[in-house]
C-alpha positions as CSV (number, residue, x, y, z in Angstrom):
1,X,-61.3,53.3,20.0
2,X,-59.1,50.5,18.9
3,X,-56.8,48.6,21.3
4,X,-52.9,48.7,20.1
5,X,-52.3,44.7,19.3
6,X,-49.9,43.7,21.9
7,X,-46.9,40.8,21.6
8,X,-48.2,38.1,23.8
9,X,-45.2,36.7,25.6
10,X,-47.3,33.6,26.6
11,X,-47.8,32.4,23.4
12,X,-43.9,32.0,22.9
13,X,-41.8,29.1,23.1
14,X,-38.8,29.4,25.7
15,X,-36.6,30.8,23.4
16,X,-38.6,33.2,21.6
17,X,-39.8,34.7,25.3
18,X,-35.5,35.5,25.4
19,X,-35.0,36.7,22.5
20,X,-38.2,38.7,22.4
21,X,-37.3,40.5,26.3
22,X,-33.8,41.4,24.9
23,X,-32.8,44.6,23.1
24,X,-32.3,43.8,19.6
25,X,-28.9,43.2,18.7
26,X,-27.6,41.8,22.5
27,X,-28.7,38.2,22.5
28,X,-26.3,35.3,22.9
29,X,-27.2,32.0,23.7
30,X,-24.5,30.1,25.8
31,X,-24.7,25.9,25.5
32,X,-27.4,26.1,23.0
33,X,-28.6,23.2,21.0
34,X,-25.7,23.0,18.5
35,X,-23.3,22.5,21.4
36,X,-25.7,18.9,22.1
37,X,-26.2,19.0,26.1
38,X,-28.7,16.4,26.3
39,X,-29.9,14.6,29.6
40,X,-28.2,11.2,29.3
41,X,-30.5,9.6,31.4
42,X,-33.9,9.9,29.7
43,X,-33.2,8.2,26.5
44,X,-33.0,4.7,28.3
45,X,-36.5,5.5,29.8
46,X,-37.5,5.2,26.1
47,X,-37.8,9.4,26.2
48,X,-36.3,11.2,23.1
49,X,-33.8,14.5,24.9
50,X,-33.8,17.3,23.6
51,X,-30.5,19.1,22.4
52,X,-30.5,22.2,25.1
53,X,-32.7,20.5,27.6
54,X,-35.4,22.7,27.6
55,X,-33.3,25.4,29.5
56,X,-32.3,28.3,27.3
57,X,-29.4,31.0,29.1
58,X,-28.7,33.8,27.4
59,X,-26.6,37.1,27.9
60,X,-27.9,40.5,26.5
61,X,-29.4,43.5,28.0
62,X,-33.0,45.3,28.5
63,X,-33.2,49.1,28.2
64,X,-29.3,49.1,28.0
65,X,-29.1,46.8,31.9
66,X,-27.2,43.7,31.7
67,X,-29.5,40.8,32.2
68,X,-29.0,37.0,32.0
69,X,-31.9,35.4,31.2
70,X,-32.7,31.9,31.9
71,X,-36.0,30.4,29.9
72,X,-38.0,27.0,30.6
73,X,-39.2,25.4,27.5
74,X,-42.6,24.3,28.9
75,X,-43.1,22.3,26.0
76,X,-40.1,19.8,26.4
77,X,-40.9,17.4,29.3
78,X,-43.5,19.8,31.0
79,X,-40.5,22.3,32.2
80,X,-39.5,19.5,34.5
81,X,-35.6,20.2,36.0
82,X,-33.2,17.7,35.4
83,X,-29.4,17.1,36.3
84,X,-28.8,19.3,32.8
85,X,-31.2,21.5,32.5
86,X,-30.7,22.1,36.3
87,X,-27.2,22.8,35.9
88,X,-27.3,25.0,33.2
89,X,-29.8,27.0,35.4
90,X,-26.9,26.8,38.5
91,X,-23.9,27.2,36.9
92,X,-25.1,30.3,35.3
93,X,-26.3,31.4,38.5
94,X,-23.4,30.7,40.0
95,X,-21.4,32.5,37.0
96,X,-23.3,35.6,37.1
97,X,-23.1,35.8,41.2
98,X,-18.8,35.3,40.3
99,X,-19.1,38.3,38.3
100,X,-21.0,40.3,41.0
101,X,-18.3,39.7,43.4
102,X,-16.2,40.8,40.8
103,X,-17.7,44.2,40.4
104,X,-19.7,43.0,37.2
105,X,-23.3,43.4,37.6
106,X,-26.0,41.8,35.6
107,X,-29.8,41.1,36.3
108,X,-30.9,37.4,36.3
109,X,-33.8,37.1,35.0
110,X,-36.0,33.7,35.5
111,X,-38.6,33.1,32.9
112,X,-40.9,30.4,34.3
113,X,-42.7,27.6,32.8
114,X,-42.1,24.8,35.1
115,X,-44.0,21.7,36.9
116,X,-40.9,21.8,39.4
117,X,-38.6,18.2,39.4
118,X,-38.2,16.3,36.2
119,X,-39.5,12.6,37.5
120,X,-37.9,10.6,35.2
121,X,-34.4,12.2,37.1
122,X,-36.1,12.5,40.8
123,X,-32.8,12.8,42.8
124,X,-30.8,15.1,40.2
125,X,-33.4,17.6,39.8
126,X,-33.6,17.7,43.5
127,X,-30.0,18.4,43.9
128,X,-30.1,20.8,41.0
129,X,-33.2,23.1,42.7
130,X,-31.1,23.4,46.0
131,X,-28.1,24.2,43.9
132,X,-30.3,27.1,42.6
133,X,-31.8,27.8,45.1
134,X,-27.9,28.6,47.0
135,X,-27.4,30.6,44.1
136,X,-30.1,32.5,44.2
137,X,-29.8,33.9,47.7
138,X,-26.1,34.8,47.7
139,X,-26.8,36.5,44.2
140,X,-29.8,38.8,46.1
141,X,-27.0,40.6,47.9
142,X,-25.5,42.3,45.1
143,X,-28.5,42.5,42.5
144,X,-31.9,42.1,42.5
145,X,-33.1,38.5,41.3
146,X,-36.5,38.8,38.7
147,X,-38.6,35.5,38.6
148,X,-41.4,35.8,35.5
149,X,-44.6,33.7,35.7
150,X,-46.2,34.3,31.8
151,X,-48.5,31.5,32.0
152,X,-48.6,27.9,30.6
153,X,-47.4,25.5,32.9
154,X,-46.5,28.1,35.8
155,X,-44.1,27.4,38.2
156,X,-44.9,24.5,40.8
157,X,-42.6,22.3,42.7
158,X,-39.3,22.9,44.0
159,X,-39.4,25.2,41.3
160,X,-41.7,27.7,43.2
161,X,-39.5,27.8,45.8
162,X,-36.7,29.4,43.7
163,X,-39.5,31.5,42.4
164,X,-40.5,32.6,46.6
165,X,-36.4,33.6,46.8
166,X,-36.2,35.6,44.4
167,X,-36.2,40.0,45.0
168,X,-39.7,40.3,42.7
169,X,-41.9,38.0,41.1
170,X,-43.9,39.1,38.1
171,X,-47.0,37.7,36.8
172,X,-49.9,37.7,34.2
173,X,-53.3,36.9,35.0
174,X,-52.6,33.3,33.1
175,X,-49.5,32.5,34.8
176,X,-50.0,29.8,38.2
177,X,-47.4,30.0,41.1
178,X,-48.0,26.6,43.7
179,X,-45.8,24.4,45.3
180,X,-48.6,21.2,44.9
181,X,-49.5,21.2,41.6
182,X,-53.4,20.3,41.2
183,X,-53.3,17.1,40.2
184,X,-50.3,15.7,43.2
185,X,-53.1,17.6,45.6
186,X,-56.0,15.4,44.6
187,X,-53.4,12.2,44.6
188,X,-52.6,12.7,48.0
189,X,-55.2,14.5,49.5
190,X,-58.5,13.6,47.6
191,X,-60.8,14.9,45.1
192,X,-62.4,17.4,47.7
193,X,-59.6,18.8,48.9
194,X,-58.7,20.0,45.5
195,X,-60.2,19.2,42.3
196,X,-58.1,19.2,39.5
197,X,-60.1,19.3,36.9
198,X,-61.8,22.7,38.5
199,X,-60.1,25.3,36.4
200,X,-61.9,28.3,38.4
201,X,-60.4,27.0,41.2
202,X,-56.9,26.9,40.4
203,X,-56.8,29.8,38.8
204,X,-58.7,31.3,42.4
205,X,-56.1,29.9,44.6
206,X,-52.9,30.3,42.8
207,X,-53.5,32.2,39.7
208,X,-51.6,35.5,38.8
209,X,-54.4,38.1,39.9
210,X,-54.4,36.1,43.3
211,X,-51.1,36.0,44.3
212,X,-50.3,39.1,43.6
213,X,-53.4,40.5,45.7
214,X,-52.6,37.9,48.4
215,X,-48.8,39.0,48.7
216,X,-47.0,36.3,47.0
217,X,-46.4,38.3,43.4
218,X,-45.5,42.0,43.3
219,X,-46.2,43.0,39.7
220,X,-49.6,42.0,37.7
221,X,-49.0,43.0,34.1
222,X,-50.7,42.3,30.5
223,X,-49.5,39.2,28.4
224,X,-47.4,41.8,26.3
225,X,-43.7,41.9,25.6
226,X,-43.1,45.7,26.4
227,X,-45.2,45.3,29.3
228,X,-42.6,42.7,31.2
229,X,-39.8,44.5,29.8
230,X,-41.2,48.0,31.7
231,X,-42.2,46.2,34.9
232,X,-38.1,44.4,35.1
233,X,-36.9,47.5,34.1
234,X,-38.6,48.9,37.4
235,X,-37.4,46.2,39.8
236,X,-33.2,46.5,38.3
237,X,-34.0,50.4,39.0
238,X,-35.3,49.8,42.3
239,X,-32.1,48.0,43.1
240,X,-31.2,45.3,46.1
241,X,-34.3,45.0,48.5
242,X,-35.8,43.0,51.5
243,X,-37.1,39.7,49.8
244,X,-40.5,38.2,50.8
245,X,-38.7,35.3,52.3
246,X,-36.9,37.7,54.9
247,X,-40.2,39.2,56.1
248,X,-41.1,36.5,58.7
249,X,-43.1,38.7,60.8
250,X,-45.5,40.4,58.4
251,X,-46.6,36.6,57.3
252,X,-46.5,35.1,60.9
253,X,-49.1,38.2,61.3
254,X,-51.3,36.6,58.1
255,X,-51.5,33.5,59.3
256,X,-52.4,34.1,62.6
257,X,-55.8,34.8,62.4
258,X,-56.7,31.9,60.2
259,X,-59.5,29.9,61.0
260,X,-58.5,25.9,59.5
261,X,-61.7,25.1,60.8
262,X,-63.6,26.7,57.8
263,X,-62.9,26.2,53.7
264,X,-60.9,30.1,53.0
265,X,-62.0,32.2,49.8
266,X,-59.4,34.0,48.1
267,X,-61.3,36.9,49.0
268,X,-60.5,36.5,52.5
269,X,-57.3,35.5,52.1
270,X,-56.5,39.1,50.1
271,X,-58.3,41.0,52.8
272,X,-55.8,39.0,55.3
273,X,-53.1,40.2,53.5
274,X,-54.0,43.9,54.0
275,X,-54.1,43.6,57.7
276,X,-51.3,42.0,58.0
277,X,-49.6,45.5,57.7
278,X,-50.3,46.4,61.2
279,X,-49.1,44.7,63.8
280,X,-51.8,42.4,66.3
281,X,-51.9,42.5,69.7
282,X,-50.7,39.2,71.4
283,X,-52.8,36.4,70.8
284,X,-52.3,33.9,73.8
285,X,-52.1,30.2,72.7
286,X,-53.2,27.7,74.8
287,X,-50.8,25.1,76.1
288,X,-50.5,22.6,73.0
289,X,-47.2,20.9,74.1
290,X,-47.9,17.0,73.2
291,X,-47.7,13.6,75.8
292,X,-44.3,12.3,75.6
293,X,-45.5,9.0,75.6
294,X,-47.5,10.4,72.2
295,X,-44.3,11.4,70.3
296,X,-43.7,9.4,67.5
297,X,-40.9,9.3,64.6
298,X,-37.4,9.0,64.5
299,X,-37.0,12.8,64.1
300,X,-38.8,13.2,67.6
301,X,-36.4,10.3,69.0
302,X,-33.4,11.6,67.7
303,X,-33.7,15.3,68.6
304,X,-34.7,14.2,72.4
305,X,-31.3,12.0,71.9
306,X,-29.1,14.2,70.4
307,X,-30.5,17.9,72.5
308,X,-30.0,15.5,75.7
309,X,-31.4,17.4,78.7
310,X,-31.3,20.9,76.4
311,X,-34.1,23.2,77.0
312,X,-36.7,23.5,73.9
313,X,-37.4,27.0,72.8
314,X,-39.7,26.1,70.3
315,X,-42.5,27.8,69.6
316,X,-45.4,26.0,67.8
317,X,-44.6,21.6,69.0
318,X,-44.3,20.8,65.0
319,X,-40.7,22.5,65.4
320,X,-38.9,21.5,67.7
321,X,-35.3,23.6,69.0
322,X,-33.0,23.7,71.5
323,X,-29.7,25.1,72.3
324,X,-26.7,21.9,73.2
325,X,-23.4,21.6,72.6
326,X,-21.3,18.8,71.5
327,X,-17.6,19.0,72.9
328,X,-16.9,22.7,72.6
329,X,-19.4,23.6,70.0
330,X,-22.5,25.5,70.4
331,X,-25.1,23.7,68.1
332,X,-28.8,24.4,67.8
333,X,-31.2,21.6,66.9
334,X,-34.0,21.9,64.8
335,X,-36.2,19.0,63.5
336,X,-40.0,19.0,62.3
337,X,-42.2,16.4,63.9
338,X,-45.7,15.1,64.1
339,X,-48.5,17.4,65.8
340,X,-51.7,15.7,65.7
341,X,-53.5,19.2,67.5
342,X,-51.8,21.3,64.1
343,X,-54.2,23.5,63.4
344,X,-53.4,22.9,59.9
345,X,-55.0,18.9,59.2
346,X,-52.7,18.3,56.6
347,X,-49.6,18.8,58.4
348,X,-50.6,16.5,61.5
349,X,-48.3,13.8,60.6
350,X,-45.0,15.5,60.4
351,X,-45.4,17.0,57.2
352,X,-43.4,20.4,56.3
353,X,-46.2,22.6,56.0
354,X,-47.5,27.0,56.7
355,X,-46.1,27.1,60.1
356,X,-43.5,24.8,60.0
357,X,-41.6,26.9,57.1
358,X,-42.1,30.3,59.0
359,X,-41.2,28.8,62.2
360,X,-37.8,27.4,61.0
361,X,-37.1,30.8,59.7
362,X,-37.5,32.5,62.6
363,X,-35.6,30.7,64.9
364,X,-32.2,30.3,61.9
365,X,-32.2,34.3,62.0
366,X,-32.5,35.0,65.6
367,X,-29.0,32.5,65.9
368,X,-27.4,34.5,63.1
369,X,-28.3,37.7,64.9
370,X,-27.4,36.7,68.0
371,X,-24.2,35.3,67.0
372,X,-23.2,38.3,64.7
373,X,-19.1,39.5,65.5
374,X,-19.1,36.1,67.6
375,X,-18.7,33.1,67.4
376,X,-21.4,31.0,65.0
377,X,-23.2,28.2,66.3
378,X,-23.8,25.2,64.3
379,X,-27.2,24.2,63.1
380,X,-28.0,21.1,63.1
381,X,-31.6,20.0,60.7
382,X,-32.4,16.4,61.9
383,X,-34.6,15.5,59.0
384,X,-37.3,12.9,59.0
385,X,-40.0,14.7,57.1
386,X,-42.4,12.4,55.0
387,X,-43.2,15.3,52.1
388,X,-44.5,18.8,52.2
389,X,-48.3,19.3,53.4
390,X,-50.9,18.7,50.2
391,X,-53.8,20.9,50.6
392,X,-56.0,23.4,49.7
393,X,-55.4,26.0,52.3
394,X,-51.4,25.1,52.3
395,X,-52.1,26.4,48.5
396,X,-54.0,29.4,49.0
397,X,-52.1,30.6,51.7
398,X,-48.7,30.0,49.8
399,X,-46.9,26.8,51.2
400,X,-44.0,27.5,48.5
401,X,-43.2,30.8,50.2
402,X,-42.7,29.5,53.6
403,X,-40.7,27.0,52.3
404,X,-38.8,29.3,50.8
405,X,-38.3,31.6,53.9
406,X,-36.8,28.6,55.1
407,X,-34.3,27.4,52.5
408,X,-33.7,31.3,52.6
409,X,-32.4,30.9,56.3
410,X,-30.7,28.6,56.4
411,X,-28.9,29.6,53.3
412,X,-27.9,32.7,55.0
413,X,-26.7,31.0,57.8
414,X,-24.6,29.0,55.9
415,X,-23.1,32.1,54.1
416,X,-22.9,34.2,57.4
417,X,-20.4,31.6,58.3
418,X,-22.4,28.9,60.4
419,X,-22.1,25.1,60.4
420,X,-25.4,23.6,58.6
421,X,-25.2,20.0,59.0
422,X,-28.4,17.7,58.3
423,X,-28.6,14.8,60.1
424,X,-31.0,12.0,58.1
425,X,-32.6,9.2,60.2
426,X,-35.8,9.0,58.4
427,X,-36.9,10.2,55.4
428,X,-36.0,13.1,53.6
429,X,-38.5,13.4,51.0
430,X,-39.8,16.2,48.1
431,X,-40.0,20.3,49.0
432,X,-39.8,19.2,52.8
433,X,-36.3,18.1,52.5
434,X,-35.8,21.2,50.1
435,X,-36.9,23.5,52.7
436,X,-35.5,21.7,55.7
437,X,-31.9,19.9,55.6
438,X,-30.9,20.4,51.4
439,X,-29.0,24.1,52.3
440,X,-26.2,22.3,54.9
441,X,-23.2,22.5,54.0
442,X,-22.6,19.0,54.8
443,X,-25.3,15.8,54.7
444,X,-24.9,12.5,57.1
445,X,-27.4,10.4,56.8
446,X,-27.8,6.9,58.6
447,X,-27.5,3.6,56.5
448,X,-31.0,1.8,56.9
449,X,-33.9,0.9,55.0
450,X,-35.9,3.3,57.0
451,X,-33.8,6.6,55.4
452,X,-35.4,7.4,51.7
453,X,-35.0,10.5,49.9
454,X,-37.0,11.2,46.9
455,X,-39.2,13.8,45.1
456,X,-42.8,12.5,45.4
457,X,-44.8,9.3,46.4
458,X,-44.7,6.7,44.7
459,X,-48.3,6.7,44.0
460,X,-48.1,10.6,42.7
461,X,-45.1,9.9,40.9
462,X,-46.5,6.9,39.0
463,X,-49.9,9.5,37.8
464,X,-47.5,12.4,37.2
465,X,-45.2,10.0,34.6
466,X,-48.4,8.0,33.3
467,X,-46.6,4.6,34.4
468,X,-47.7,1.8,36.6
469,X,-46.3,1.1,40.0
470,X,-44.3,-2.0,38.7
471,X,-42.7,0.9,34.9
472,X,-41.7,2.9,37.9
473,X,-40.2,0.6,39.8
474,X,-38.4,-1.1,36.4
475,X,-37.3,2.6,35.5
476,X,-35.3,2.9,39.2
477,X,-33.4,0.1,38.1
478,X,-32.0,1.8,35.2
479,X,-31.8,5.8,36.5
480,X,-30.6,5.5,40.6
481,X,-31.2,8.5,40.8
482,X,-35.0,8.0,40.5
483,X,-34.8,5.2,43.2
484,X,-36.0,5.8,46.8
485,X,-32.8,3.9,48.9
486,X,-30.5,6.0,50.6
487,X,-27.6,3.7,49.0
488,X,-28.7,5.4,45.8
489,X,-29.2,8.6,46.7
490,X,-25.6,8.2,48.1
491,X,-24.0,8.0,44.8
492,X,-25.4,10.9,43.6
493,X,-22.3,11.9,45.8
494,X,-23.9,14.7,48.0
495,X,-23.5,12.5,51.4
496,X,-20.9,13.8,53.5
497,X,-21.3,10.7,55.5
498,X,-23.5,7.6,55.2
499,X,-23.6,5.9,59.1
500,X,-23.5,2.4,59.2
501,X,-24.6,0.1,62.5
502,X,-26.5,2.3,64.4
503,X,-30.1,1.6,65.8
504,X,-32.1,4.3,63.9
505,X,-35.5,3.1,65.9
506,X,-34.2,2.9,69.7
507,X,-30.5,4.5,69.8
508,X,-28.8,4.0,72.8
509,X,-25.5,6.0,74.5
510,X,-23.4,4.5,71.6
511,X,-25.5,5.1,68.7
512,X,-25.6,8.7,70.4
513,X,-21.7,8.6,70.7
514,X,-21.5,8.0,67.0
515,X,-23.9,10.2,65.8
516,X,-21.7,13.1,67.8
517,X,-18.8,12.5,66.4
518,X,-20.1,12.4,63.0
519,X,-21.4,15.9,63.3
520,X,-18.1,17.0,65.1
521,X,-16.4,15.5,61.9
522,X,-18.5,17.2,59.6
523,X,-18.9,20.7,61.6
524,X,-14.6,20.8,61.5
525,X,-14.8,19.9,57.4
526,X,-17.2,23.4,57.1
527,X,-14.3,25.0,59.2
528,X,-11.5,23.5,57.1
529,X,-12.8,24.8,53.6
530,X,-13.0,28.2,52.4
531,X,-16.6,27.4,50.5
532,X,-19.9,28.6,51.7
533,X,-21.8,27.1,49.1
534,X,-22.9,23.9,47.5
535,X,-20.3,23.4,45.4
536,X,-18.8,20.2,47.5
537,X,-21.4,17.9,46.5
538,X,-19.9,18.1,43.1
539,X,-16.1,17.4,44.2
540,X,-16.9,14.4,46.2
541,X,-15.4,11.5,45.5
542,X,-19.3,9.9,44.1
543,X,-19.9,12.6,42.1
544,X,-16.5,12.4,40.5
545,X,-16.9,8.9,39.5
546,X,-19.9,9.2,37.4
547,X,-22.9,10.2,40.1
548,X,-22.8,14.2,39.0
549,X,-20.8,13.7,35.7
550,X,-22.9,16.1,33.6
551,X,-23.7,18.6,36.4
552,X,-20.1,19.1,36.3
553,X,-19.3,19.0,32.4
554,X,-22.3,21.5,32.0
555,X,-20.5,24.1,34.8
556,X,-17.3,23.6,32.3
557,X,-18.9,24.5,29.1
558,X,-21.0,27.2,30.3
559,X,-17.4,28.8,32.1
560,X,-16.0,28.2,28.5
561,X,-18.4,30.5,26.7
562,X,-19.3,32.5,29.7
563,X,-17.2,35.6,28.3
C-alpha cells in the first residue's frame, strides 16, 4: 500500500511555512521586505540585514478561524531576535491582543525556528523577548496562544520561554524545544555534562517525541502541512485553557522525586511525568536553611537589608521571601540566592534554575490570591542572578518551563493590578533576569561596576558569534546594546531609575533609606499610570532619543497596515 506524499512543513523557508498553513486566498503580509525594516545595527558589525528581518507576520485564516501568524526565518542569522525582528513579533502581539479587547478575535500563531537572542543586539533582543513575552500572557485570556516547533533550529533561548507561555505547543519529531542550547551547555558546563556534537542525545532530551511524552509539548504530529493545520484547528476549537505555566503543583509533584544524584534517562523522566498526576503524600525535608555567616552575594545582602527584621516564608533557601512594608505599603520581597546544599549542582551558585522558577511562581500567585478584591501588595524582585542553570538535567527536566511559570506570574501580577518593581544590585544576566525581574513594571537598578545585564557569558557569546574575546569586545563599542555596563544597558531606556552613591557591597541605614524611597517612587509611578504592560520602556525619555528608535517605528508601521 503506498503512503499519500505529504507537504513537509520543515523543509520550508519562514515564509512559505505562512503561506502554506493559510487558506488559500487569506494571506497578507504586514511590513514585509518591500517596506525595508532592516536591523540598523548589524550592518556596522560587517553583517549584511536582511529586508524583513527574518520575522514574517501575516493575517489570514485556517479552516475559516482568524489567525495571525508570526514565522522565524531560521535561515537569516540562526532565528536570532533582534530589536526589529523582536518588535515586529510584539507589536503584533500587542495589536492582535488590542483587537481581542475589542471584541475581535484572532489566533496567534508562533512558528518557531529560533536559537532565542540575536548576539550581535544582546540587550534589544532581551527587551524584545520580555515584551513578547507580556504579550503573550495578557493575550491567553481571551484566545488561545499556538507555539509550532517544525524542526530546524527549534526554539532555544529566551525564545523557549515564550514558547512555555503559550496555551499549546505543537511539535514534530525533528523539532528541539531547550532553553540552553547544546553547544552554550558544553561552554559552560563541560563536555560531559552535555556533548554537543551527540545528536542522539539532544534529540533524547529535548527532541519533539520527548517533550511531548515528558509534558512540555501537547501535540506530536507528522512533518506535513495538513497535519499542523488539523492539530491548530483543534487547540482554537478547544478555546481558552489553563497553560502549563499555571500548573505549579502538578510540576512541583515531578520534580519531587528526582534523584540529582544519578544521570536521568528520558525514560524516567516520561514515567515521572505520569505520576505526577496523582498527588504524593508529604515528603518531609530536612532542615536545609544555610549559616548566616555562609550567605554570600549582594542579592542575599540586600533582601536581609531591605525585608529588615521581616519573617522569611520561603520555601526551598535558593528563594528567599518575606512580607515588609515600606511607609504604608505592603511589599513582598523575592530574590534568588546562592545554595551550595541545592540538590540541583548546577544551580549552587545563585543561578535561576528547576526549583527556583517553580518556587517564584508559587509564592507571586498565592499574593495575587490572597489580595484578590483588596488591596495589592507590591512585589519587589531584587535581582542578582549570574545566568540561568546550564545542565543536563535542567534540560531534560525543562528549565524553559519553569522559567516560564515564572515570567507567567509575575506577569499576572502585574496585570491583576500589583506593583512589580525590580531592584538591580548585582547582575541581571540572560533567561534568569527574563524569568526573574524583566516583567516589573518599573526597573531601578544601582549605578556600579558590579550591576551588568547581558544575554550570555562572554566566553559563550564569543563561540556562539565565532569571534574572539578582544571582536567582541571591539563590537560593544559600536552596538551598546551588546555591552555588559549598566550605563549601557541604561540607554536602551528601560531603567526607571539608575541609583547613584550607594554602597552596593556593605549598605548601611542610608543606602537603605535610599533604596526605600526609590521603590516608594517607583511603586506611586505604577499607581499614577493607567498601563499594565511594558509599553513605558518605549516612552522613556532614553528610548525616545535614539535607545529604542526602531522598536518604536516598527509598532508605527505595523498599526499603519494593521487593518
Amino acid at each position: 500500500m503506498m503512503k499519500a506524499l505529504k507537504n513537509s512543513l520543515v523543509e520550508c523557508n519562514g515564509r512559505e511555512r505562512a503561506q502554506n498553513l493559510l487558506d488559500y486566498g487569506t494571506y497578507r503580509e504586514l511590513l514585509g521586505p518591500f517596506d525595508g525594516m532592516e536591523s540598523p545595527h548589524i550592518e556596522p558589525q560587517g553583517i549584511v540585514p536582511q529586508s524583513d528581518d527574518g520575522v514574517i507576520v501575516a493575517k489570514g485564516t485556517i479552516n475559516q478561524k482568524p489567525v495571525v501568524v508570526i514565522s522565524i526565518e531560521g535561515n537569516f542569522q540562526g532565528g536570532g531576535i533582534g530589536e526589529v525582528s523582536g518588535a515586529k513579533i510584539a507589536g503584533a502581539l500587542e495589536l492582535t491582543l488590542k483587537d481581542c479587547e475589542a471584541g475581535i478575535k484572532a489566533t496567534p500563531i508562533l512558528l518557531y525556528d529560533t536559537g532565542g537572542v540575536r548576539l550581535q543586539e544582546a540587550n534589544y533582543g532581551l527587551l524584545s523577548i520580555a515584551e513578547i513575552s507580556a504579550a503573550l500572557v495578557a493575550l491567553r485570556r481571551y484566545v488561545p496562544v499556538i507555539a509550532v516547533v517544525p524542526g530546524k533550529v527549534g526554539a532555544f533561548g529566551g525564545m523557549s520561554i515564550t514558547a512555555g507561555l503559550c496555551s499549546s505547543v505543537i511539535m514534530t519529531r525533528e523539532g528541539r524545544l531547550g532553553l540552553n542550547g547544546p553547544e552554550v551547555i558544553e561552554q559552560e558546563a563541560g563536555i560531559r555534562e552535555f556533548d554537543s556534537k551527540n545528536r542522539q542525545l539532544i534529540w533524547g532530551t529535548i527532541g519533539g517525541e520527548q517533550r511531548t511524552a515528558a509534558g512540555f509539548a501537547d501535540q506530536l504530529i507528522e512533518d506535513d502541512v495538513e497535519a499542523v493545520k488539523i492539530a491548530i484547528s483543534s487547540v482554537i476549537d478547544g478555546g481558552v485553557t489553563s497553560a502549563r505555566a499555571e500548573q505549579i503543583s502538578r510540576y512541583e509533584r515531578f520534580l519531587q522525586p528526582v534523584d540529582t544524584t544519578k544521570r536521568l534517562s528520558p525514560e524516567a523522566v516520561r514515567v515521572l511525568w505520569k505520576q505526577s498526576e496523582n498527588e504524593l503524600p508529604d515528603d518531609k525535608q530536612e532542615d536545609q536553611s544555610i549559616p548566616a555567616d555562609k550567605l554570600t552575594g549582594r542579592g542575599q545582602t540586600w533582601f536581609d537589608v531591605l525585608r529588615n527584621d521581616a519573617v522569611e516564608i520561603g520555601d526551598i533557601p535558593s528563594v528567599r521571601v518575606a512580607d515588609s512594608i515600606i511607609g504604608e505599603t505592603r511589599v513582598r520581597y523575592i530574590a534568588v540566592v546562592p545554595d551550595p546544599n541545592n540538590r540541583f549542582p548546577r544551580a549552587r551558585k545563585g543561578e535561576f534554575g528547576l526549583q527556583e522558577g517553580w518556587s517564584i511562581a508559587k509564592h507571586i500567585r498565592q499574593a495575587i490570591e490572597e489580595d484578590k478584591g483588596g488591596e495589592k501588595r507590591a512585589i519587589v524582585a531584587i535581582v542578582d542572578v549570574p545566568s540561568q542553570a546550564y545542565g543536563y538535567h535542567e534540560e531534560l527536566l525543562g528549565i524553559h518551563q519553569a522559567c516560564a511559570a515564572a515570567v507567567d506570574a509575575y506577569a499576572s501580577a502585574r496585570l491583576a493590578g500589583h506593583p512589580v518593581i525590580s531592584f538591580i544590585p548585582g547582575n541581571a544576566i540572560s533567561g534568569a533576569f527574563l524569568s526573574h525581574g524583566m516583567q516589573a513594571n518599573r526597573l531601578i537598578a544601582l549605578h556600579d561596576s558590579g550591576v551588568n545585564v547581558h544575554v550570555m557569558s562572554k566566553q559563550s557569546a564569543a563561540r556562539i558569534t565565532q569571534r574572539s574575546l578582544e571582536e567582541l569586545e571591539a563590537a560593544t563599542k559600536k552596538v551598546p546594546a551588546m555591552a555588559y555596563d549598566i550605563e549601557s544597558f541604561n540607554k536602551l531606556g528601560a531603567l526607571y531609575s539608575l541609583v547613584p552613591n550607594v554602597n552596593a557591597d556593605v549598605p548601611k541605614d542610608n543606602d537603605r533609606s535610599i533604596i526605600y524611597e526609590e521603590i516608594e517612587r517607583a511603586i506611586y509611578d505604577v499607581s499614577m499610570s493607567d498601563a499594565k504592560d511594558l509599553s513605558v520602556r518605549l516612552s522613556s525619555p532614553n528610548a525616545k532619543s535614539g535607545g529604542r528608535t526602531a522598536s518604536v517605528i516598527v509598532r508605527e508601521k505595523l498599526n499603519e497596515q494593521w487593518n
